[in-house]
RODO-2510 file (C-alpha; in nm, 4 decimals, decimal comma):
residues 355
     n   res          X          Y          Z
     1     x     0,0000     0,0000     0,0000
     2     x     0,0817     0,3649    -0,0681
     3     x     0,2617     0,5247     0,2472
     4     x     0,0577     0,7438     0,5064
     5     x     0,2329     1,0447     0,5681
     6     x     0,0560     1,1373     0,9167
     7     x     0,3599     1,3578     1,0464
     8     x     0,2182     1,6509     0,9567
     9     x     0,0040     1,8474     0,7287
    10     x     0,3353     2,0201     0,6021
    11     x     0,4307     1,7009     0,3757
    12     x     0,1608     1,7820     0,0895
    13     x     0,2466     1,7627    -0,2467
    14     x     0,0807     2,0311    -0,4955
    15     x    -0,2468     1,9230    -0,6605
    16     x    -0,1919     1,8808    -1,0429
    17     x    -0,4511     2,2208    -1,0925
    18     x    -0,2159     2,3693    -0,8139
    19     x     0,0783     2,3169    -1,0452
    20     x    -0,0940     2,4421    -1,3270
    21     x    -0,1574     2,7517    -1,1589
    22     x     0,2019     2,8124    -1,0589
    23     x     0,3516     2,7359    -1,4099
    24     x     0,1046     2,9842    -1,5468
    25     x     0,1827     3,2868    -1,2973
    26     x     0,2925     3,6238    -1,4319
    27     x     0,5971     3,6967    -1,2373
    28     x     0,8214     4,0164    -1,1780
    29     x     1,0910     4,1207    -0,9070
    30     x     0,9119     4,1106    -0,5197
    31     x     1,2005     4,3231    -0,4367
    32     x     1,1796     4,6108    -0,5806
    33     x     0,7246     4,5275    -0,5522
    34     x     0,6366     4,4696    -0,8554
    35     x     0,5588     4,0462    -0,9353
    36     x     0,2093     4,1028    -1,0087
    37     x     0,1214     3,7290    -0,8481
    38     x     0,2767     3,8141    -0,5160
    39     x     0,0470     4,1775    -0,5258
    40     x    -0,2437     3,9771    -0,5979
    41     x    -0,1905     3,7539    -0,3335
    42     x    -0,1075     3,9752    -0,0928
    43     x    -0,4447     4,1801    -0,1700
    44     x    -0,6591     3,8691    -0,1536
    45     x    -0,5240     3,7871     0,2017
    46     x    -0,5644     4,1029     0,3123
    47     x    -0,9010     4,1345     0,1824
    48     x    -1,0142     3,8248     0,3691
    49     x    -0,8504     3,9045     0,6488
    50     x    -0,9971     4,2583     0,6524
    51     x    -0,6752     4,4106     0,7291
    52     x    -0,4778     4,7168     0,5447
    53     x    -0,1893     4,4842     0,3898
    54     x    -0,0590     4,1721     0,4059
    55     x     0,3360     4,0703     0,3193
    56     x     0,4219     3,7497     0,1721
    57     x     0,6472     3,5060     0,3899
    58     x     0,8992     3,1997     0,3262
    59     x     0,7364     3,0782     0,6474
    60     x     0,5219     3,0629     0,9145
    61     x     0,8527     3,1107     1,1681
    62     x     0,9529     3,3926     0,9559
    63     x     0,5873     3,5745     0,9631
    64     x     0,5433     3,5844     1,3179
    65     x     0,9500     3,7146     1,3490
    66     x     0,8822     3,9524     1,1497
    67     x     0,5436     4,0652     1,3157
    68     x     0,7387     4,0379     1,6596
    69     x     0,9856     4,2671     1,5511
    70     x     0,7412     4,5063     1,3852
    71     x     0,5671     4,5333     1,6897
    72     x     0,8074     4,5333     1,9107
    73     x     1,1823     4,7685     1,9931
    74     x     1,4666     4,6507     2,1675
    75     x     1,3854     4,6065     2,4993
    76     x     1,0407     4,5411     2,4914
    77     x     0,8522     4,1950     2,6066
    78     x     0,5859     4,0063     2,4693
    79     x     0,3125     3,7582     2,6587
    80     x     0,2883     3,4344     2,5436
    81     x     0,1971     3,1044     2,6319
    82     x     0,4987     2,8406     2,7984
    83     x     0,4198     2,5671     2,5235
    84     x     0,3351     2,8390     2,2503
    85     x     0,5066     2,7925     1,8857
    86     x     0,6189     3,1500     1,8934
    87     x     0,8219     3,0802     2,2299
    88     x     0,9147     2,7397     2,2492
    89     x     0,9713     2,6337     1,8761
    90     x     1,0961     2,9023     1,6562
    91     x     1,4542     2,8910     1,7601
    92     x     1,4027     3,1984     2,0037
    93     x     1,4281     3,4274     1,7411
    94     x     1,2321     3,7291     1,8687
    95     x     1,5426     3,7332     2,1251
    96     x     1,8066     3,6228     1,9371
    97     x     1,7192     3,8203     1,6328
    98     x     1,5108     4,0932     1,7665
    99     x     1,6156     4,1281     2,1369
   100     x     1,2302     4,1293     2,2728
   101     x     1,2078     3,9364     2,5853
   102     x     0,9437     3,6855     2,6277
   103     x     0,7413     3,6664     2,9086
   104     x     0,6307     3,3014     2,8981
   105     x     0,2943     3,2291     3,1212
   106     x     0,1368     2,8790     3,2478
   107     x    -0,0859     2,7392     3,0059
   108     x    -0,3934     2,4946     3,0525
   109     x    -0,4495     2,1900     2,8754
   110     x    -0,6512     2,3762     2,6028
   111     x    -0,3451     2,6128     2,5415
   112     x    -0,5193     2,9152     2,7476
   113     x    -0,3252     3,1770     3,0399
   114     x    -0,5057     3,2665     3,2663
   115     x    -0,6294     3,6125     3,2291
   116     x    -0,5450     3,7126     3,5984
   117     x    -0,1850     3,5681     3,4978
   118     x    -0,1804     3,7785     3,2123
   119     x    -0,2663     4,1261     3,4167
   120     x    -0,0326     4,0396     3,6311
   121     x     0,2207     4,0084     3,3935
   122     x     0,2091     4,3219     3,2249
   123     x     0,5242     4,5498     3,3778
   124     x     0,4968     4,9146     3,5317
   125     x     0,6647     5,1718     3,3439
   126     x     0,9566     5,1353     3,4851
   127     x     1,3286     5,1589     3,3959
   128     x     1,4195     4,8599     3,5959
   129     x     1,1880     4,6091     3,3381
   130     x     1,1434     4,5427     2,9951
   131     x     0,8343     4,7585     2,8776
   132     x     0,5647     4,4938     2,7785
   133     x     0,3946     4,5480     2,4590
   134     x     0,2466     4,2853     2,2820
   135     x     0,0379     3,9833     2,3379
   136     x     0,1161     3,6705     2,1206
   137     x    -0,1810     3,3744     2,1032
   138     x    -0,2164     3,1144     1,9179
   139     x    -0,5144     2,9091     1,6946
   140     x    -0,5416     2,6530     1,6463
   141     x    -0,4103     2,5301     1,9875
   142     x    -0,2981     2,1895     1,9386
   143     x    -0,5640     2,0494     1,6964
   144     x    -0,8014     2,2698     1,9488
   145     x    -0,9755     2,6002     1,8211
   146     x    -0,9545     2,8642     2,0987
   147     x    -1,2555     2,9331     2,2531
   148     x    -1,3822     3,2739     2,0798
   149     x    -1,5294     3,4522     2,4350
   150     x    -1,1544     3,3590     2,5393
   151     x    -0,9974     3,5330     2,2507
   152     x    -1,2025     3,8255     2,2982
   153     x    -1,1472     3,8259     2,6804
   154     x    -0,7870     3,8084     2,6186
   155     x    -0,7445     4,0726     2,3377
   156     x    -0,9609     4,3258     2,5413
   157     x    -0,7362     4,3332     2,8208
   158     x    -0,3901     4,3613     2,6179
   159     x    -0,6252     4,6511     2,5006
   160     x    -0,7315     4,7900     2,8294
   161     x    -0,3489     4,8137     2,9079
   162     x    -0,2297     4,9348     2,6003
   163     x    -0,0777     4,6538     2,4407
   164     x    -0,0810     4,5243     2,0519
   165     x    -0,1793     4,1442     2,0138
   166     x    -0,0544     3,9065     1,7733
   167     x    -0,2049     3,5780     1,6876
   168     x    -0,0314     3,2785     1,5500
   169     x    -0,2368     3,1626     1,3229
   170     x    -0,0502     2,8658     1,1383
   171     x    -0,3715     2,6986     1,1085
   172     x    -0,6368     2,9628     1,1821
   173     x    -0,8609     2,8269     0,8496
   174     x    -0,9040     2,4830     1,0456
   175     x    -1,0333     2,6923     1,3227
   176     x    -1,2616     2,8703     1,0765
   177     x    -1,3847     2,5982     0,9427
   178     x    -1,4666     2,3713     1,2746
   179     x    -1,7017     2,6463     1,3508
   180     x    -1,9269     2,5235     1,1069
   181     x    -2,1168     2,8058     0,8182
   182     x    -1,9416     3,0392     0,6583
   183     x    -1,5976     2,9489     0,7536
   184     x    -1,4706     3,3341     0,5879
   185     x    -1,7313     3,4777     0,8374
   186     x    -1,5486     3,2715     1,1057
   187     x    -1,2263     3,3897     0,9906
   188     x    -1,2785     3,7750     1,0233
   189     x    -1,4251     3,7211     1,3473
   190     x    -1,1530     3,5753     1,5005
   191     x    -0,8691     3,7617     1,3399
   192     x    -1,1052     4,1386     1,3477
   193     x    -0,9478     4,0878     1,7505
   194     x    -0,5689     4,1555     1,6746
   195     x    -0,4073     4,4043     1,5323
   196     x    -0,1560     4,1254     1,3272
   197     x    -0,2110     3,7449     1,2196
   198     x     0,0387     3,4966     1,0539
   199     x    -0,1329     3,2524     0,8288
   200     x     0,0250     2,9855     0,6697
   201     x    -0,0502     2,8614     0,3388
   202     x     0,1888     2,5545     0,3922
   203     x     0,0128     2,3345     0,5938
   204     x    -0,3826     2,2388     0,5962
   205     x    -0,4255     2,4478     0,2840
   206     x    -0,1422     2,2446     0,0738
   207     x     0,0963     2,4927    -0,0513
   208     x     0,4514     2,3946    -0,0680
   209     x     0,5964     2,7110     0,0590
   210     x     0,4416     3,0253     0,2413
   211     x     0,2615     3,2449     0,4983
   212     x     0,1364     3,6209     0,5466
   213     x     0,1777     3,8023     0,7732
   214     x    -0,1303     4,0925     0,7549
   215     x    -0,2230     4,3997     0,9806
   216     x    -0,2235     4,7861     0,9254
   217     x    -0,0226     4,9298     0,6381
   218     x     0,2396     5,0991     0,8760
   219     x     0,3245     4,7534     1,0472
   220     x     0,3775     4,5839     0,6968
   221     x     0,6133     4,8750     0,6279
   222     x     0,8038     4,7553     0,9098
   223     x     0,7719     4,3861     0,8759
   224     x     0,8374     4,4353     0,5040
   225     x     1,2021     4,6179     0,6100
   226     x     1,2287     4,3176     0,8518
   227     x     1,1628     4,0262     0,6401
   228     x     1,4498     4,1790     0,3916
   229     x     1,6699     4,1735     0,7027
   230     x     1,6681     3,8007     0,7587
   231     x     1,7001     3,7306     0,4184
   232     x     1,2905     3,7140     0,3255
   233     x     1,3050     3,9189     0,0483
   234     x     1,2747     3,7178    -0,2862
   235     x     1,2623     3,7574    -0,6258
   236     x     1,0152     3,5871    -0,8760
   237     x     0,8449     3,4404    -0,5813
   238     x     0,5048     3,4914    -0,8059
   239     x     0,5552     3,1017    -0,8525
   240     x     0,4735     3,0150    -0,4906
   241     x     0,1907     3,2914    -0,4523
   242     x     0,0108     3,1661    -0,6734
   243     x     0,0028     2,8388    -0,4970
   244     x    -0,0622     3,0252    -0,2109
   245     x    -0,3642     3,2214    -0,4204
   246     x    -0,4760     2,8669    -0,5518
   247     x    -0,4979     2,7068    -0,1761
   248     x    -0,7361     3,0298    -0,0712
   249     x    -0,9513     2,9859    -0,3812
   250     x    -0,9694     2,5478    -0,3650
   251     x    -0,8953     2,4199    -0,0627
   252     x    -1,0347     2,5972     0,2948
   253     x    -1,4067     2,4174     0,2188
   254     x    -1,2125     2,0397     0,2059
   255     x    -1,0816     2,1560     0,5261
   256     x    -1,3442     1,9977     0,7066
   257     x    -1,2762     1,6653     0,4992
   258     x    -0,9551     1,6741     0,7209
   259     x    -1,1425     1,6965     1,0028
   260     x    -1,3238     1,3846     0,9085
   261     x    -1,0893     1,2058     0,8843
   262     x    -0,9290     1,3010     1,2187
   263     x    -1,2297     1,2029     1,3623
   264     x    -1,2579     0,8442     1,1505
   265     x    -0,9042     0,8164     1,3246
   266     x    -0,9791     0,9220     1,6645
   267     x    -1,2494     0,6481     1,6952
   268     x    -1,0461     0,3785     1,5655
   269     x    -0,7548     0,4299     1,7652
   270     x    -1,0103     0,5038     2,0880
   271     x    -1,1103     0,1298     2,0663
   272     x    -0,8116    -0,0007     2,1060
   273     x    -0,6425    -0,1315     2,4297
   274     x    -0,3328     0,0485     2,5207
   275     x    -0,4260     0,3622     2,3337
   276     x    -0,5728     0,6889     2,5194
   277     x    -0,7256     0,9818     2,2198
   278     x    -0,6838     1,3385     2,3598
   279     x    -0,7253     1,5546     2,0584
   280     x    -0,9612     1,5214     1,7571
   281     x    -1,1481     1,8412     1,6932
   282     x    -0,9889     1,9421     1,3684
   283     x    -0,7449     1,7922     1,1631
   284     x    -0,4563     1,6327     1,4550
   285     x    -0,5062     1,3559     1,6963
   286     x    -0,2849     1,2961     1,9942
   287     x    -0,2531     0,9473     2,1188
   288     x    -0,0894     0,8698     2,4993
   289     x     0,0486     0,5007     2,4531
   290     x     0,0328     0,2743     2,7856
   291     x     0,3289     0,1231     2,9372
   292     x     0,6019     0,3920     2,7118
   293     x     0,5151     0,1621     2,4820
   294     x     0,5026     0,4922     2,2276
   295     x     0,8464     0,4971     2,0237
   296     x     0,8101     0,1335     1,9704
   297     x     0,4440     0,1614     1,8236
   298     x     0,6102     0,4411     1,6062
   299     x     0,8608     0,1730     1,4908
   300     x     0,6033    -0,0993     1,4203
   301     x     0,3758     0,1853     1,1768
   302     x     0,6935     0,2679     0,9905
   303     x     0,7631    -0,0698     0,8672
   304     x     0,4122    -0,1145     0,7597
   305     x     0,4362     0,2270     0,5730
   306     x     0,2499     0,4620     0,8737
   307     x     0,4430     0,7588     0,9797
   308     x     0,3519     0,9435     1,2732
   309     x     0,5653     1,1900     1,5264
   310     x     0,6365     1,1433     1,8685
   311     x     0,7097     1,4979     1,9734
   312     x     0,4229     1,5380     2,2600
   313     x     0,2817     1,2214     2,2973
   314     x     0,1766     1,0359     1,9317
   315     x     0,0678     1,3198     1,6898
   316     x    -0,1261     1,1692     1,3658
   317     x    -0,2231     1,5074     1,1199
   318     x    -0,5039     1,4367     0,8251
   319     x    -0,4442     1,6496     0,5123
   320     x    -0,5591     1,6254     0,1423
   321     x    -0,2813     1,3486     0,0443
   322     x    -0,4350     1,1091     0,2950
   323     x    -0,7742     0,9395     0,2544
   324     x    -1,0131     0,6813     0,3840
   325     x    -0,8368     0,4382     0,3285
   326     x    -0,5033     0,5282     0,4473
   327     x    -0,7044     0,5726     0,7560
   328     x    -0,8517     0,2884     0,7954
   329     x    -0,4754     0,1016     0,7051
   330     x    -0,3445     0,3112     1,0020
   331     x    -0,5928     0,2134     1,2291
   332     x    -0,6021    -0,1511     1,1021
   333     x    -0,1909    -0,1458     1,1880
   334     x    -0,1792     0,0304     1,5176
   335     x    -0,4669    -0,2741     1,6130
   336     x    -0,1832    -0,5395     1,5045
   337     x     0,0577    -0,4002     1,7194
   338     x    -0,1054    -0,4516     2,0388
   339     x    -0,3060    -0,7916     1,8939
   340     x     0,0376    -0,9345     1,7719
   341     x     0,1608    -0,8676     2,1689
   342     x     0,3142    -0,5583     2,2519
   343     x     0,6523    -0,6833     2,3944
   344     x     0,7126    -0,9274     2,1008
   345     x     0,6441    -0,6077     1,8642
   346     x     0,8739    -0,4134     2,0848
   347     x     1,1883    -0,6906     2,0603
   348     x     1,1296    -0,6803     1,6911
   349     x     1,1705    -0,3485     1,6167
   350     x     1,4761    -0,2988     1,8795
   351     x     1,6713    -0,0373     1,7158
   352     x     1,5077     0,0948     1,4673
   353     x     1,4918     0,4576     1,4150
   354     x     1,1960     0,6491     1,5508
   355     x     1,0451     0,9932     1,3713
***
């Protein structure tokens, strides 16, 4: 059988009409502004994002650097969550790179802060700390859409103490779209609450390459002198656009076929012995594995053509390369694992490499 890439949604391959739209872009010099797919791309985001500009981005890492920066002097601090992707998994760049401290804060098991934690984190004005000035969240949180009354809670007191917010929003469309209706609607109403948002175009959506970052026009000025800084400016990038423009246009709807399939996932693997499912509301499912049984289990699916990640307990991420089948193959292998005996699995696959 085919292999079932479950590591992430980043290991899509472009669609054949996705390809077709990329060979047939008009294409110009994004330096110096004028590849006409890039503009057009930029204006659509913006336009469904109902903010001023957007800016074209290698990645998701570099969007939110660059809105961190944009936001932020040296010196300054931004709020964010302990496990948040903008902290703990972007190579520390707003520090390295932009020397802005972070101010990391407890999180919940649904990714929130608490909003008395959050208060209380916000520094005097005072010489002897770093002047706080942005808030960074995140959606979705872990497969899990952030509740919107928390959102708005949260964004209303960065407000209240004059602070910008930021929100990571790698996979803000699965968000959109778990809401059920008009998952555009959805959008706007949960981005309308900060002043920037990073959206990539990389994962769930099934671009090869890209995010945007979008907000007012004078903090794309800034993120636009930034991104050139850490080597983000490109040339006839008019190619990946308008994959980019071609993901926006074809594939936020089949989204919720994603989510599906998470779920078809979810239940197989939650009636199995050994196998607890904490996460299943839009397109990733975490698995805890009894006994640290976990990097073995990985082992055993990689023979059989299954790959998974191990990172925070077993992560398994639906996208549009992976279907019903390849679902049901996972499931059907993860069952043999524990049916074949768990310890005689494990001494099998002694030394083999884990991903």
């Amino acid at each position: 059988m085919t292999a079932v890439d479950l590591r992430s949604d980043t290991v899509t391959q472009p669609t054949v009409a996705m390809r077709e739209a990329m060979m047939a872009a008009p294409l110009g010099d994004d330096v110096f502004g004028d590849d006409p797919s890039v503009n057009a791309l930029q204006a659509h985001i913006a336009a469904i994002t109902g903010k001023e500009a957007a800016l074209f981005m290698a990645s998701g890492t570099q969007s939110n650097l660059c809105g961190m920066m944009a936001h932020c002097d040296r010196g300054d601090e931004y709020i964010v969550g302990q496990n948040a992707h903008t902290y703990r998994y972007e190579g520390g760049g707003a520090a390295v790179l932009g020397s802005i401290q972070p101010q990391p804060l407890a999180q919940d098991a649904a990714g929130l802060m608490r909003l008395e934690d959050i208060a209380a984190a916000i520094k005097p004005d005072d010489p002897h700390f770093a002047r706080t000035r942005l808030l960074c969240l995140e959606n979705t949180w872990n497969g899990q859409p952030m509740p919107q009354a928390y959102l708005q809670q949260a964004t209303d007191l960065a407000r209240q103490h004059g602070l910008a917010t930021h929100l990571d929003g790698a996979r803000v469309f699965n968000a959109a779209v778990a809401r059920g209706g008009d998952a555009f609607q959805n959008l706007r109403d949960i981005v309308d609450l900060f002043d920037s948002v990073s959206i990539c175009f990389s994962k769930g959506l099934g671009a090869p390459v890209g995010s945007a970052l979008c907000g007012s026009r004078e903090l794309i000025d800034r993120a636009r002198r930034w991104r050139k800084m850490v080597g983000g400016g490109l040339r006839q990038s008019g190619l990946l656009a308008a994959a980019a423009h071609h993901a926006l246009d074809h594939h936020v709807a089949r989204l919720a076929d994603d989510h599906a399939l998470a779920q078809r996932l979810a239940q197989g693997l939650s009636n199995i012995k050994g196998l607890s499912v904490r996460s299943a509301q839009t397109n990733i499912v975490f698995v805890d594995v009894a006994d640290g049984l976990g990097p073995d289990l990985l082992s055993h699916l990689e023979r059989l053509g299954v790959r998974a990640t191990g990172l925070i307990g077993l992560r398994f991420v639906t996208h549009l390369d992976v279907d019903a089948a390849g679902i049901d193959h996972a499931i059907a292998c993860t069952q043999a694992f524990f049916s074949e005996g768990a310890s005689q699995t494990a001494s099998r696959s002694a030394g083999t490499a884990v991903y």
